[in-house]
Phi, psi and omega in degrees: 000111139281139182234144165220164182248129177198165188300052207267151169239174190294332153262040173292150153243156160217142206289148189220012202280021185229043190205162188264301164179193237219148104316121160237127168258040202314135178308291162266174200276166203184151170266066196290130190228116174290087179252123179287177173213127165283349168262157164288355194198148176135202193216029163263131194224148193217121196282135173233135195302161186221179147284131132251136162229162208213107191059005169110347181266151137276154176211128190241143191170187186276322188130156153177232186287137189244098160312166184306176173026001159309164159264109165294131163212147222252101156294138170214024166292132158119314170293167188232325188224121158228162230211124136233149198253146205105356158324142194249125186022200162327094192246148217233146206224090189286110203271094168237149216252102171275095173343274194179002196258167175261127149214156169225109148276143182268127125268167170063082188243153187245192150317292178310301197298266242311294196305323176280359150295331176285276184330326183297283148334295185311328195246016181241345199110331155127170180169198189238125160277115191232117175301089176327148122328142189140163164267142176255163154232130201247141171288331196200163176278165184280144184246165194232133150230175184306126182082350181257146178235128208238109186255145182237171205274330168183175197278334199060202167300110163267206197204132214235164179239343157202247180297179198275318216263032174245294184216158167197158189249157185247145150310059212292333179291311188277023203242154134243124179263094176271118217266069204267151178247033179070359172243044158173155197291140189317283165243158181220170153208148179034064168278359202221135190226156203217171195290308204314108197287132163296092201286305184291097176286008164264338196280334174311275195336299178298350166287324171313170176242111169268268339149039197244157187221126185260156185189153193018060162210203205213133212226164194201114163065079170237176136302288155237143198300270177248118177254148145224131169118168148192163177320097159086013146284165169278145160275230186195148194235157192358077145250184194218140159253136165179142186079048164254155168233129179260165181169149177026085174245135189288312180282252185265167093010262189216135192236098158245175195198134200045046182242175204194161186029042168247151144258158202227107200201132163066063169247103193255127140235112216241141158063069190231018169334321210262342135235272172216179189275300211209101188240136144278099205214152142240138192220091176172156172318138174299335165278346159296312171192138171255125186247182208099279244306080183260174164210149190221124205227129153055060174254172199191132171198130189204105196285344199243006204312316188261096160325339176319140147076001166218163218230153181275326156346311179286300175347288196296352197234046157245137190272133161269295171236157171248085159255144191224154141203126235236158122209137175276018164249026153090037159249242195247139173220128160234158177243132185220133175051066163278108215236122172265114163211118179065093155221125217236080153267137197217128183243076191273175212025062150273156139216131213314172155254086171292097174211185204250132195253129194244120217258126157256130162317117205093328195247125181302313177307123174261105174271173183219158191291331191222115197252006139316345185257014177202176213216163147309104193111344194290113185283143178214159152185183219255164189237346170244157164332076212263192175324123119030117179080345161249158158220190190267149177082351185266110164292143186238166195219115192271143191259323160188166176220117206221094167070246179260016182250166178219127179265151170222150154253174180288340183189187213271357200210327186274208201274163195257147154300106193245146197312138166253045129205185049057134145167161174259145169185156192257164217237131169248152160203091157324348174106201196306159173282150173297299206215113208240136102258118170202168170283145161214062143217168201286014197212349147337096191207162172265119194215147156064025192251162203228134186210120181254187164052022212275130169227120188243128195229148194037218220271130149204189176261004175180103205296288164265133165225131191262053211268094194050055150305145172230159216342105195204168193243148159224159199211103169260139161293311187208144174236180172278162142242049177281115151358087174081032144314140168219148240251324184258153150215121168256131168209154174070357228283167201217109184077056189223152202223135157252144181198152182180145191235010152262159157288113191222150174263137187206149202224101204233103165277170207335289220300333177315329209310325168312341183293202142248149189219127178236146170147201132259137189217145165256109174254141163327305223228275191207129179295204169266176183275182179099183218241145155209166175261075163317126151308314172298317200260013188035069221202156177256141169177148197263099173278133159276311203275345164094003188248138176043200160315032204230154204120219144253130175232164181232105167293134171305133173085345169231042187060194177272148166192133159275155186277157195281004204233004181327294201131323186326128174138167224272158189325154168223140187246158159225149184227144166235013174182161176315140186246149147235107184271133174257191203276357167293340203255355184287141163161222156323131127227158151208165200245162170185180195107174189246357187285148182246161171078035176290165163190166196253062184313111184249156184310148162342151172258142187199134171270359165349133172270147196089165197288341157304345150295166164200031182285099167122018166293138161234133169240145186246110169287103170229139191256117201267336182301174192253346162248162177280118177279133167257119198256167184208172188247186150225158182068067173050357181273187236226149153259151219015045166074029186245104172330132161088009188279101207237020182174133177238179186244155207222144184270167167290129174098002173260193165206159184241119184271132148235179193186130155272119184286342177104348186235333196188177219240136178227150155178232198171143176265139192220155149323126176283145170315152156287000000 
């Protein structure tokens, strides 16, 4: 495709025999009347029909009134020449010349070209806009359709006030820049979202938009850069985003919601305090659609980078990246196969908020001095003794806020607390979490998604907070260093692997604890199951059961110990009638019951590698019964190496130690405690 800007008078030619058709664009308005010629030279001319378009309407005709920056567009299979008349003298006219291809370029580009270049694409089928350098500055938002992909020429210079991955200014000469006055979104689709639960799952679907793509371009004071989707909306389907730079976003950054088979990559967004960087979300019934199996790569965000001009208030209640799954009809919302790589939030000039929070007997209300400092979602908890029903050091979750009151929970969904005394105590809240995944209904969950490379940086009250995620992973890198930071925060999550080889503080409840945690933690509460290095005890350890200390650990210098809440000890079976024990059944048994002639089979004894071996298995027999049990071997073999000895009788009231050797069984009978 080519473009120019160029001079035209009513006897211009322009050769045209090598385009599909030719875009006219006049700077000023004119009665423009298009005519062709199929020869190369002469003087036949036959007037042809054209498209205008205007805002976005068509129009079909002969020519007449054109306004500035409409599109003329011009079919030229078959010609060789075309010529337009109406021109008011020397009209200056911008010419793009189509090959045969969807490609449109904007230079100089305004409001006006850029939105009738989308429209334009839009009304062919799609194809790509690509946008000059330069600022567009927009009144209303830009709309997205299927198939149009809106490209700008490059990211250019920024220019930095301090580290690079903190705050930066844009280079406006080297950019395509889009210019917002912050009360609407650059671009949108389906943006305005309703109560109404979506019933049809083709008429949801068919809402979407597919195949659309934003690229290399840079947004400045919108509400949101790009929204797609809304609550109990159609979203987008396989598309792509990537290389926007964003800045001073009133909501989010970029919001998609109900989408699905897209990617998203080398997204930086700064100074968006006054809401969050980034939301990922599904928000509609699960019978409707579970939406994600996204992949999302080298998103970047530091909501706080200038300190300038905000306040530490806005700080602390500014959001960093978001996966929500959602229903507004209090039922199952998912977010499913969120796949993550490289996400950089760094919530830097923060500084906690410490005050005294004051608790009534009976009452959910908590005051507080300014109930203006905290938002719905904010994790906060007390550093002193607080009411009855709280404790210290257990991150809570604000629930709500009414006037100076603040209600709080154990997580985002569960029954709100209410204080069991009278009493004061004081409250921290470092702000918003860097990185929120959670459901927000009881049945809600982000399930079966992967999220690596995680770098959480400076101040929050919860560098990740993971709220009923499912089976799912997190691979954190780097944490912050603000004072009283807490670095994990877990609740509900169900099959979930956390893992980090920093030191992290962490606060993983009951139902979390079944997950796993690889790494070092100073913990709050309890890990995950799995191996980590605890900080207080200065100790490696392998927690089983996932609740508090416990499992076997190991201190430098003092060996392996088990913990006294281990657990530890040997499998146990109970039999009331004959057993043929497989290599699953070796550890305790015991017998009981009044029935005679029972036994006790034991596995092939096989020196075998793998799980087909069992040498040096022990099983402890004890017979609780009232009768004598007989234990025996098979395929003839002998206990302690005593020919034909291929079976004894073990009495009521004994116990039998046996072990297996790889060929056959040793042990001894020993007497029960009285």
């Amino acid at each position: 495709m080519l473009r120019t800007t160029e001079s035209l008078t009513n006897t211009t030619e322009l050769d045209v025999s090598a385009y599909s058709k030719v875009l006219l664009q006049p700077e000023t308005a004119c009665n423009a009347v298009v005519q062709g010629s199929t020869a190369t030279s002469g003087n036949l001319w036959d007037v042809v029909p054209v498209k205008v378009y205007a805002s976005g309407v068509e129009s079909l005709g002969n020519g007449g009134p054109v306004l500035a920056n409409n599109i003329v567009e011009v079919p030229c299979e078959g010609l060789a020449r075309i010529k337009v008349s109406g021109l008011a003298a020397s009209t200056t006219v911008r010419v793009t010349r189509v090959p045969f291809d969807n490609s449109l370029i904007v230079a100089a580009a305004s409001e006006a070209s850029v939105r009738a270049a989308i429209e334009y694409m839009n009304s062919i089928g799609g194809g790509t806009v690509q946008v000059l350098r330069g600022t567009i500055t927009l009144t209303s938002p830009l709309p997205l359709y299927d198939g149009v992909k809106v490209v700008g020429t490059s990211l250019g210079a920024l220019t930095f006030t301090s580290i690079p991955d903190s705050f930066w200014n844009f280079d406006t000469a080297d950019i395509t820049l889009f210019v917002g006055d912050g009360t609407f979104n650059a671009f949108q689709h389906n943006a305005t979202g309703t109560g109404t639960l979506p019933t049809v799952q083709a008429d949801f679907s068919n809402e979407m938009i597919t195949n659309f793509g934003l690229e290399s371009l840079a947004f400045d004071n919108f509400t949101c850069a790009v929204q797609v989707g809304a609550q109990n909306k159609g979203g987008g389907f396989l598309f792509h985003m990537r290389d926007l730079l964003i800045k001073n976003t009133k909501t989010w950054g970029i919001r998609l919601t109900n989408s699905m088979h897209y990617e998203v990559e080398r997204i930086h967004v700064v100074n968006s305090f006054a809401g969050g960087a980034a939301l990922f979300e599904g928000d509609c019934p699960d019978t409707i659609l579970q939406t994600g199996n996204c992949f999302i790569r080298h998103i970047f965000a530091c909501p706080n980078g200038d300190a300038t001009g905000n306040t530490a208030k806005q700080r602390r209640l500014a959001k960093g990246v978001e996966f929500r799954a959602s229903h507004s009809g209090a039922g199952t919302g998912i977010l499913n196969e969120v796949h993550v790589y490289g996400l950089q939030v760094n919530m830097f000039n923060r500084v906690g908020l410490s005050e005294t929070a004051t608790f009534t007997n009976g009452s959910a209300n908590i005051g507080v001095a300014d109930g203006t400092e905290y938002a719905v979602g904010m994790p906060v908890r007390f550093t002193t003794t607080p009411a009855a029903n709280f404790a210290t050091n257990k991150i809570y979750v604000v629930r709500s806020v009414v006037g100076n009151n603040i209600q709080l929970a154990l997580d985002r969904t569960s029954a709100l607390i209410s204080a069991g005394s009278s009493t004061t105590a004081t409250m921290l809240c470092n702000g918003q979490p860097a990185l929120a995944v959670y459901g927000d209904t009881a049945t809600s969950r982000v399930n079966n998604s992967d999220f690596y490379a995680l770098d959480l940086e400076g101040g929050y009250a919860a560098g990740l907070y993971a709220d009923r995620p499912g089976t799912s992973e997190f691979v954190i890198n780097q944490f912050g260093s603000l004072a009283n930071n807490v670095d994990i925060v877990a609740r509900n999550c169900s099959n979930v692997a956390f893992k980090t080889l920093n030191t992290a503080v962490t606060d993983i409840d009951s139902a979390s604890s079944a997950g796993y945690f690889t790494g070092r933690q100073t913990m709050l509460d309890r890990p995950g199951k799995g191996f980590h290095f605890e900080t207080a005890l200065n100790a490696h350890t392998l927690s089983v059961g996932g609740s508090g200390i416990s499992g076997v650990r190991m201190t430098p210098g003092d060996g392996f110990r088990m913990a006294a809440n281990a657990g530890f000890g040997l499998q146990f079976t109970g039999r009331t009638a004959s057993l043929t024990m497989t290599n699953n059944h070796f550890g305790a048994i015991v017998l009981s019951g009044t029935t005679a002639a029972q036994n006790i089979t034991l596995p092939v004894a096989s020196s075998a590698s793998g799980e087909g071996g069992n040498a040096g298995a022990l099983a402890v027999i004890i017979n609780r019964s009232n009768q004598n049990w007989t234990i025996q071997t098979q395929s003839s073999q002998t206990f302690n190496g005593v020919a034909a000895k291929t079976s004894f009788t073990l009495p009521a009231g004994q116990m039998a130690w046996v072990v297996s050797d790889g060929t056959g069984y040793g042990g001894g009978l020993f007497a029960l405690l009285p």
